[in-house]
C-alpha positions as CSV (number, residue, x, y, z in Angstrom):
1,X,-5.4,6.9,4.4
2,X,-4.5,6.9,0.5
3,X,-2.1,5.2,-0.4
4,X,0.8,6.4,-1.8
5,X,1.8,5.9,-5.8
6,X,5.4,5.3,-6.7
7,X,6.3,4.9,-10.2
8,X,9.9,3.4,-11.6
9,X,11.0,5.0,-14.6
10,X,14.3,6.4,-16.9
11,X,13.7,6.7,-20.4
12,X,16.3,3.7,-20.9
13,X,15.8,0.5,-21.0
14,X,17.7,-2.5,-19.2
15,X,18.1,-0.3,-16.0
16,X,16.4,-2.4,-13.6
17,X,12.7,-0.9,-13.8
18,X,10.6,-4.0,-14.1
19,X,13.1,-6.1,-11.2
20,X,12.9,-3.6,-8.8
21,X,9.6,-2.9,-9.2
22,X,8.7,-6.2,-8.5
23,X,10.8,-6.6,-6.0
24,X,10.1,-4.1,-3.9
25,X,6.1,-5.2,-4.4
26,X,7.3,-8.2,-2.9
27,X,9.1,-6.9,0.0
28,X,6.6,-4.4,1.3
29,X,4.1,-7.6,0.7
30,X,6.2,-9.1,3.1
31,X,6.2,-6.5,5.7
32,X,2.3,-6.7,5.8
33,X,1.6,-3.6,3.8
34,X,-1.4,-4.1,0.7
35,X,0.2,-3.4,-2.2
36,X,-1.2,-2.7,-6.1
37,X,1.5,-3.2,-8.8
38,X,0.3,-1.8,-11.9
39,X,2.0,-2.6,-15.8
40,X,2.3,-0.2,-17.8
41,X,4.8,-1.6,-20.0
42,X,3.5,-3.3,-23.2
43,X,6.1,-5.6,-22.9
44,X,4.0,-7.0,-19.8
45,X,7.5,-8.0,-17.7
46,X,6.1,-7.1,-14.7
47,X,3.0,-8.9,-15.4
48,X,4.5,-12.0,-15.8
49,X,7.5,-11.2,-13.0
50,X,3.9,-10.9,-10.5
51,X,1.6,-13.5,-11.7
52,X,4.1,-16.4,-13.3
53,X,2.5,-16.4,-16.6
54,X,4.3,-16.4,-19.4
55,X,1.8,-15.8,-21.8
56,X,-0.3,-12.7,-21.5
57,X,-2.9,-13.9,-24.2
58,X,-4.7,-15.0,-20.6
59,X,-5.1,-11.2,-19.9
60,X,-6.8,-10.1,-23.1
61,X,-9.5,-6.9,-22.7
62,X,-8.6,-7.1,-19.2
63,X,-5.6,-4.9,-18.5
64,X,-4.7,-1.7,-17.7
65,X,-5.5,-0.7,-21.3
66,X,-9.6,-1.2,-20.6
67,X,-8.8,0.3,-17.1
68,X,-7.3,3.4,-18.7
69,X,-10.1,3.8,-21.1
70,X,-12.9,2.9,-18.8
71,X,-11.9,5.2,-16.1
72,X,-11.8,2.5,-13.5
73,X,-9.3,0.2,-13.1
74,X,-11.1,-1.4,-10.0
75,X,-12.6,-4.5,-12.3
76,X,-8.9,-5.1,-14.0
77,X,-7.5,-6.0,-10.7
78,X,-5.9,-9.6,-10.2
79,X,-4.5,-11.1,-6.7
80,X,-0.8,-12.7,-6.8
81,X,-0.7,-13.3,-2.9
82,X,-3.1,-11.9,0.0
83,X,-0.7,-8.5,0.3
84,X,0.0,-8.2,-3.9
85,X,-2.5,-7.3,-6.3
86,X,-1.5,-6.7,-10.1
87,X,-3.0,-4.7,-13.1
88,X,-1.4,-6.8,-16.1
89,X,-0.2,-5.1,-19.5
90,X,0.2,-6.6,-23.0
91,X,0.9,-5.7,-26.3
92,X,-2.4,-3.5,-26.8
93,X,-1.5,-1.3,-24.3
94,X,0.4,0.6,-26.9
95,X,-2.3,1.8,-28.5
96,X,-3.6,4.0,-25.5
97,X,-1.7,6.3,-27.4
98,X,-4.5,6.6,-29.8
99,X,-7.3,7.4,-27.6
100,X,-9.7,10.0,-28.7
101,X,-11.9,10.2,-25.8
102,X,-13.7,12.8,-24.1
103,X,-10.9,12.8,-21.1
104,X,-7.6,14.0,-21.0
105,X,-5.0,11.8,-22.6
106,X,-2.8,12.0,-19.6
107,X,-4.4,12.2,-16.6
108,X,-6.5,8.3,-17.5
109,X,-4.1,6.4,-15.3
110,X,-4.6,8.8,-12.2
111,X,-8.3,8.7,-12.8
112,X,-8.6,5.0,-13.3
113,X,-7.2,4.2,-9.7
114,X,-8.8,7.3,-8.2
115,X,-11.3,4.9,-6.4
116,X,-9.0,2.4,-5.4
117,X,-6.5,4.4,-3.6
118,X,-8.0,3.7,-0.4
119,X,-7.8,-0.1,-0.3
120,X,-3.8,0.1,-0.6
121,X,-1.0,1.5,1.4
122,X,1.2,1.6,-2.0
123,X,0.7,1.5,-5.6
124,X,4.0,0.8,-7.1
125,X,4.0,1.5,-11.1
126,X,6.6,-0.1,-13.9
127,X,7.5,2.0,-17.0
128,X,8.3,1.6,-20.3
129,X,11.8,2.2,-21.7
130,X,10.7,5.5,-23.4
131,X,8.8,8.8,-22.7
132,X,5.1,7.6,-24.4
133,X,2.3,8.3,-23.3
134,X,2.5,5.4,-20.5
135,X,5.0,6.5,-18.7
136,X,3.4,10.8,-19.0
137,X,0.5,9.2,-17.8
138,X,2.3,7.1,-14.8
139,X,4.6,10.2,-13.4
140,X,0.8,12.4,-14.0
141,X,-0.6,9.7,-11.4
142,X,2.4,9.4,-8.8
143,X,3.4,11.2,-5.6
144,X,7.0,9.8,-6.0
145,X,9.1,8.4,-8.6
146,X,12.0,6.7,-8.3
147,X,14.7,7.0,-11.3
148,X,16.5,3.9,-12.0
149,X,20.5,4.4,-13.0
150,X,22.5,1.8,-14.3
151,X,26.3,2.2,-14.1
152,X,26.5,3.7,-17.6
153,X,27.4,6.5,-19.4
154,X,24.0,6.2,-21.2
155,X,21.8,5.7,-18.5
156,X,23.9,8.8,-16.9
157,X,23.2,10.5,-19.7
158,X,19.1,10.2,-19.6
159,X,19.0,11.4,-15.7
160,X,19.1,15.4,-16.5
161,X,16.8,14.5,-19.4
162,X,13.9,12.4,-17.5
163,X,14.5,15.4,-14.6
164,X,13.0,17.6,-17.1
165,X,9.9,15.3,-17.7
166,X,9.2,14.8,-14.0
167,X,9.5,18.9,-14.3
168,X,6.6,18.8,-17.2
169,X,4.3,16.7,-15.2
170,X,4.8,19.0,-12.2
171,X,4.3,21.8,-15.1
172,X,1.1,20.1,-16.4
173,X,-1.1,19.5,-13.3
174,X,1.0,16.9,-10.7
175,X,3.1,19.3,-8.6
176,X,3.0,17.2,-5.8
177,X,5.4,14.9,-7.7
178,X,8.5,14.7,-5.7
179,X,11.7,12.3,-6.8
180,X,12.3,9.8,-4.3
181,X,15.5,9.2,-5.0
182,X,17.9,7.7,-7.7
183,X,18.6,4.1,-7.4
184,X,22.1,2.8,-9.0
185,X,21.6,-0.9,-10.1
186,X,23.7,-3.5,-12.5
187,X,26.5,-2.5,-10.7
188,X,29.7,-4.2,-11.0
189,X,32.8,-3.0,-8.6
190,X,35.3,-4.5,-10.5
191,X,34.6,-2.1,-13.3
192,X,36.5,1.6,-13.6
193,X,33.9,3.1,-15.4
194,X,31.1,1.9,-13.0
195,X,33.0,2.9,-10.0
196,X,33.6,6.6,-11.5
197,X,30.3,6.9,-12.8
198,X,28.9,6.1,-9.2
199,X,30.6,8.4,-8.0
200,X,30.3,11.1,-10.4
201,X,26.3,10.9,-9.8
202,X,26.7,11.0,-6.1
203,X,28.3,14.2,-6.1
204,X,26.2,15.9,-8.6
205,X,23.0,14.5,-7.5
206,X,24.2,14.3,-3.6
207,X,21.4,13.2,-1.1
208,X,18.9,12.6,-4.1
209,X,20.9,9.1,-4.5
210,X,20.4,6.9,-2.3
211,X,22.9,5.0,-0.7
212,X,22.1,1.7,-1.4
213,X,23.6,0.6,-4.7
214,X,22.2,-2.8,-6.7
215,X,24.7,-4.8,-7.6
216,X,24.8,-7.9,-10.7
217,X,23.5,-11.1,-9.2
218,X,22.6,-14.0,-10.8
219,X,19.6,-14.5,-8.6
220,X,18.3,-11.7,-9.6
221,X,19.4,-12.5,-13.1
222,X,16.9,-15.8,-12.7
223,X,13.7,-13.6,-11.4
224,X,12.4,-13.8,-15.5
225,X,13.0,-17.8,-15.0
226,X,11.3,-18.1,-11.2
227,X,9.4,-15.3,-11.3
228,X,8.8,-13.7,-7.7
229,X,6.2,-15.7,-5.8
230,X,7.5,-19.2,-5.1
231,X,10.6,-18.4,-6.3
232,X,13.5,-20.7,-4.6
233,X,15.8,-18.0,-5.1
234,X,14.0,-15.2,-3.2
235,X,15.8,-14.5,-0.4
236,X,19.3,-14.3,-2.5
237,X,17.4,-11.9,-5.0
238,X,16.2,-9.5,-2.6
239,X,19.3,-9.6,-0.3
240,X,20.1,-6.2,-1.6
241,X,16.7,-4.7,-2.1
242,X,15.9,-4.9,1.5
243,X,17.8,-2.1,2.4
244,X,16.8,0.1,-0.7
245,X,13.2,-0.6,0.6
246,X,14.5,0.7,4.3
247,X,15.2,4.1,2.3
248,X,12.5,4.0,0.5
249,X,10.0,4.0,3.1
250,X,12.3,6.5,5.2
251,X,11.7,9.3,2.4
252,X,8.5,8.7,1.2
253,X,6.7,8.2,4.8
């Protein structure tokens, strides 16, 4: 069986992307399922959020850049725990954008773990905070996506928008892509604005939210400190995500 590719993505950033991502790479680690995480985020967040290392100089020529290019992202692979393996980013992975190969431009990603996608039951993919070509070329390679909302009137704001992307790369070749749901995150229920703005989404968006709703923690705060693996903190991090994860599976299984 293939396994399925999920990326997390909103053309905003701070929205929880990279965290949950993580997270929930983590938590189906834990349930026994093999899991890829792949970064394609220049920042390299998730890289270091999966592997603990700070500095990404360790990963030079071997990211998801050379995967991308070489049409095989097979020999790019690293292991974070027997269930978690990672494709690390860094700052080069920016200049995908100039490729000038024979292949198309968007479609490199869903070539490059064409050959894998039978070793995993997931592939779970982070985003930038933009539309480049990373994240064209993460929705062009998923069966689901997952759009991250933050509590705010701008993140509210880039939902309709990032609907039309997914609606491009259904447009362009993927239309098998299907949104698994939107996530609310950063919440805080003290706030007016965050309440009313939860609820606004809920009933324009209806059953395409899903329930669970991610709320400010300072565990999860720490995650960029501790990281994921060995981190002290874990169980108080992922309180939360586990039933996220629960919907998750339930819509995209």
């Amino acid at each position: 069986m293939l396994a399925k590719v999920i990326t997390f993505s909103l053309q905003k950033g701070g929205v929880g992307k990279t965290t949950t991502c993580g997270l929930t790479a983590y938590l189906l680690g834990q349930r026994g399922y093999k899991v890829l995480a792949i970064d394609m985020d220049s920042q390299g967040n998730l890289t270091q959020l999966v592997s603990g290392y700070d500095d990404l100089e360790v990963f030079y020529h071997e990211t998801i850049k050379e995967a991308m290019e070489n049409g095989n992202v097979d020999p790019y692979i690293k292991v974070a725990t027997d269930n978690i393996d990672y494709v690390p980013a860094d700052d080069y992975l920016v200049l995908i954008a100039d490729y000038k190969g024979p292949k198309s431009k968007i479609q490199l990603l869903k070539e490059a773990i064409g050959n894998v996608k039978d070793q995993y039951d997931y592939i779970l993919i982070d985003t930038p905070p933009n539309l480049s070509i990373q994240t064209v070329n993460a929705l062009m390679a998923s069966d689901y996506v997952v759009m991250m909302f933050e509590t705010a009137k701008f993140s509210y704001n880039a939902l309709p928008r990032f609907m039309e992307t997914i609606e491009g790369a259904k447009e362009n070749g993927n239309d098998t892509l299907q949104i698994a749901g939107i996530l609310a995150t950063l919440s805080d229920a003290r706030r007016i604005d965050n309440k009313e703005l939860l609820q606004l989404v809920r009933e324009e968006y209806k059953d395409l939210i899903f329930d669970t709703v991610i709320s400010r923690r300072a565990a999860i705060g720490r995650l960029p400190v501790y990281g994921i693996i060995n981190n002290p903190e874990i169980r108080a991090a992922t309180e939360q995500h586990r039933n996220f994860i629960e919907e998750l599976l339930s819509r995209v299984n």
